[in-house]
C-alpha positions in Angstrom: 43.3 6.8 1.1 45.7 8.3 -0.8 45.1 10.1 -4.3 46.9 7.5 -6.2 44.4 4.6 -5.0 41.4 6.9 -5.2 42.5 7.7 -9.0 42.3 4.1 -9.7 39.3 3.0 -7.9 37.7 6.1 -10.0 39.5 4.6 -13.0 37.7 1.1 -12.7 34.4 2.4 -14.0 33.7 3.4 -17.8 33.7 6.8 -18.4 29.9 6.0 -20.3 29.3 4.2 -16.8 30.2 6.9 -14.4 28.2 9.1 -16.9 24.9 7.3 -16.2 25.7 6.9 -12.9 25.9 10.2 -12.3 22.9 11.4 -14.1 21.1 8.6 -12.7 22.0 10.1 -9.0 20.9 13.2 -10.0 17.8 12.1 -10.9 16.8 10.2 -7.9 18.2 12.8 -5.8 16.0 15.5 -7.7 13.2 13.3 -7.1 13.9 12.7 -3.6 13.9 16.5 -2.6 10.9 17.6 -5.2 9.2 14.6 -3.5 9.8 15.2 -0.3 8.6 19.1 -0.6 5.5 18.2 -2.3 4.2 15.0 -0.5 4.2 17.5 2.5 2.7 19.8 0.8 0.0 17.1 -0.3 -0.3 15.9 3.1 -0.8 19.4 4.8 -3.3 20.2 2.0 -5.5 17.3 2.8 -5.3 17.6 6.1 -8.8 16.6 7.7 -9.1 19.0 10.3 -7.2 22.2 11.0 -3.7 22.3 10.5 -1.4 25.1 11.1 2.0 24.9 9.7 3.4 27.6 12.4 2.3 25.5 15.4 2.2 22.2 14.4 5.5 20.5 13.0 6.2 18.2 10.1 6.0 14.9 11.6 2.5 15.9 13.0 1.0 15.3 9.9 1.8 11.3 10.6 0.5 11.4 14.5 -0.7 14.8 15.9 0.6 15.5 19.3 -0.1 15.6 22.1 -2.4 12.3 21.4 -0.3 11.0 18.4 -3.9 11.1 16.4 -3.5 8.9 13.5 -5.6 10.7 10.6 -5.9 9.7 7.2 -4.9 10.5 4.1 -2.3 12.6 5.3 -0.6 9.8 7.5 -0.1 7.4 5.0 1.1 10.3 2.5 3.6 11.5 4.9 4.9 8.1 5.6 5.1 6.9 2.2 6.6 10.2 0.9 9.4 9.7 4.0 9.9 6.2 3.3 9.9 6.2 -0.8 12.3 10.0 -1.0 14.0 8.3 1.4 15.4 4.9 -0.6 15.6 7.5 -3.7 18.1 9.4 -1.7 20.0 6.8 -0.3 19.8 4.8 -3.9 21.4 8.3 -5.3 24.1 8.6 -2.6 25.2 5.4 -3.5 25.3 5.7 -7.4 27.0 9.2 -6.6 29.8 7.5 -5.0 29.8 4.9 -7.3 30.3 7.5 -9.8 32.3 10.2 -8.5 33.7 8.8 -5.4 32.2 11.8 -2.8 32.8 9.7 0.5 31.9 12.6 2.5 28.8 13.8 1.0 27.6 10.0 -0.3 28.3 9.5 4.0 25.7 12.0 5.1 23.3 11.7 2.0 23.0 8.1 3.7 22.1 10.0 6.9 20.1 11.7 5.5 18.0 8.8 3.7 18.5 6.9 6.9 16.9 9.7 9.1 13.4 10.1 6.5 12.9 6.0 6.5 13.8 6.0 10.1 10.9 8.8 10.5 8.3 7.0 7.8 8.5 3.9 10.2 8.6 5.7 13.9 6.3 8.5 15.0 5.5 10.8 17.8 4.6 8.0 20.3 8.3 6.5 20.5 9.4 10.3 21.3 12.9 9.5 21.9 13.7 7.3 18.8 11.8 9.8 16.6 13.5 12.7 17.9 16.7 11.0 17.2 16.3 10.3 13.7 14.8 13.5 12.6 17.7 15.4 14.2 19.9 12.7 12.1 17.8 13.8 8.5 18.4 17.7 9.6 21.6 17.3 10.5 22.9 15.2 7.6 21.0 17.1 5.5 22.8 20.6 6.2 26.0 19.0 6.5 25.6 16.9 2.7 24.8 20.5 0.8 27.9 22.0 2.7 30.2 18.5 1.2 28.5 19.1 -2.1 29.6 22.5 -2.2 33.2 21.8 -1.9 33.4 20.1 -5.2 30.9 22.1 -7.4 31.7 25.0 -9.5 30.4 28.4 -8.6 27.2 29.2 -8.6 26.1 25.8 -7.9 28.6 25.6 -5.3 27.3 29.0 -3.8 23.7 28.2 -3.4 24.5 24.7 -1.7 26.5 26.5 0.6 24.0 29.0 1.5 21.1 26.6 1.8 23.5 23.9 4.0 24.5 27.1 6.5 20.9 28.4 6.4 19.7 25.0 7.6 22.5 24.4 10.0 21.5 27.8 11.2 17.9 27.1 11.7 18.4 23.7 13.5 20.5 25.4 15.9 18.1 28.2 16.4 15.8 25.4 16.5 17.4 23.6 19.2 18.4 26.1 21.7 16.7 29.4 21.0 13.1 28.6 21.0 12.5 31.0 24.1 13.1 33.8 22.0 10.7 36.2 20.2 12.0 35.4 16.5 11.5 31.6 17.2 8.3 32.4 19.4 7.0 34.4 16.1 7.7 31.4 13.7 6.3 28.8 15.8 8.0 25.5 16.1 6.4 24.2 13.1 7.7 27.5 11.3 11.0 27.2 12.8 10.9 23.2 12.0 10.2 24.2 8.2 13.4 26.5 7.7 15.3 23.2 8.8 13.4 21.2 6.1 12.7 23.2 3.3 16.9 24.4 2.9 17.2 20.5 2.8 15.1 19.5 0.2 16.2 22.7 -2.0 19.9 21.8 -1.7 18.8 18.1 -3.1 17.1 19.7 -6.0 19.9 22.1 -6.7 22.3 19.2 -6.0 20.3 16.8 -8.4 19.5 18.9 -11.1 23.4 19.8 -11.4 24.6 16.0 -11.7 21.4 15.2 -14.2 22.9 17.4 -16.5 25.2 15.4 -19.7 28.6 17.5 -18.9 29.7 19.0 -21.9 33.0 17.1 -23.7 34.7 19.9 -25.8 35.7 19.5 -28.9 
C-alpha cells in the first residue's frame, strides 16, 4: 500500500472518531493484560489442592497433567479469563487499526486474542491443538510489543521493546533449552511464566499509552 492510499484511508475517519477509537483500544487492551495477569493470579490462588507455579504451567490451572484433572473454581476462572481477555484484545486490535491503521501490530494482536480463546476452549487433553495455540498467544504476543514499539515515542517505545525481546527470549529458552540448569532451576511453569508475564505487561504499557487524550497544543 503505498503512503498516499494509507493517508487517505487514515483520512476517512474524524479526527474526534479516531480519538475514541484509540482510547477505546487502549482501554480494552489495558483490560485484556490486567485481566489476564490477575484472573491467573485468582485462579492459582484458589487452587484446591497444591499448586506450584515452578512445576506446574499456566494452562494446568484448566486440566492438571498428566490426568487433565478438571478442578473447580480455578478451571472455569482460567477459561473465562482466556476467553473474555481474549475478545477484549482482539476487539482492541481491531479499533487500533481502525484508528491508527497499525496493520502489523493490529495482525499479531489478532494472534494473540486468537491464541487465549483458542486456549479458553482447548485444554491439555487435545495436546497437539493446545500446544499449537499457546505457542500462537506467546509468539504473537512478543512479536505485537516489538510492532508497537516501532511507532511509540521513547520511553514507551523502550519498555515495549524490552518486554517483546524478553519474552521472545524466554519462549526460546523455553523451547529448546529446558535441559539446562537455568531452565531446570525455574521449572517449566517458571520458565512458562517469563513468556506470559512480558506479554501481559507490554499490553498494559501498550494500553495505558493509547488511553491517554493526546495533548493538541495551543
Amino acid at each position: 500500500m503505498t503512503g498516499g492510499r494509507l493517508a487517505a484511508e487514515v483520512e476517512r475517519v474524524p479526527g474526534d472518531a479516531a480519538s475514541r477509537m484509540r482510547i477505546a483500544a487502549g482501554v480494552l487492551l489495558l483490560l485484556g493484560g490486567a485481566g489476564t495477569l490477575l484472573g491467573i493470579v485468582t485462579a492459582e490462588a484458589l487452587y484446591p489442592v497444591t499448586f506450584d507455579p515452578g512445576v506446574n504451567t499456566v494452562s494446568d490451572l484448566a486440566a492438571m497433567r498428566p490426568e487433565n484433572l478438571v478442578r473447580q473454581p480455578s478451571a472455569a476462572i482460567f477459561d473465562t479469563t482466556m476467553i473474555a481477555m481474549g475478545v477484549c484484545i482482539g476487539a482492541g486490535a481491531l479499533l487500533l487499526h481502525r484508528s491508527e491503521r497499525r496493520r502489523a501490530t493490529t495482525i499479531w494482536l489478532l494472534g494473540l486474542a486468537a491464541g487465549m480463546v483458542g486456549v479458553g476452549f482447548v485444554h491439555g487433553d487435545h495436546l497437539a491443538a493446545h500446544t499449537a495455540l499457546a505457542y500462537l498467544a506467546f509468539l504473537s504476543g512478543g512479536i505485537s510489543a516489538w510492532c508497537a514499539a516501532g511507532w511509540q515515542r521513547a520511553p514507551v517505545s523502550w519498555a515495549l521493546r524490552a518486554l517483546g525481546t524478553f519474552a521472545l527470549g524466554a519462549l526460546i529458552g523455553y523451547t529448546l533449552l529446558q535441559d539446562t540448569a537455568a531452565m531446570r532451576a525455574l521449572g517449566e511453569g517458571g520458565a512458562e511464566r517469563l513468556v506470559v508475564y512480558p506479554v501481559v505487561l507490554a499490553l498494559v504499557v501498550l494500553g495505558t499509552t493509547l488511553a491517554r487524550p493526546r495533548r493538541v497544543r495551543a
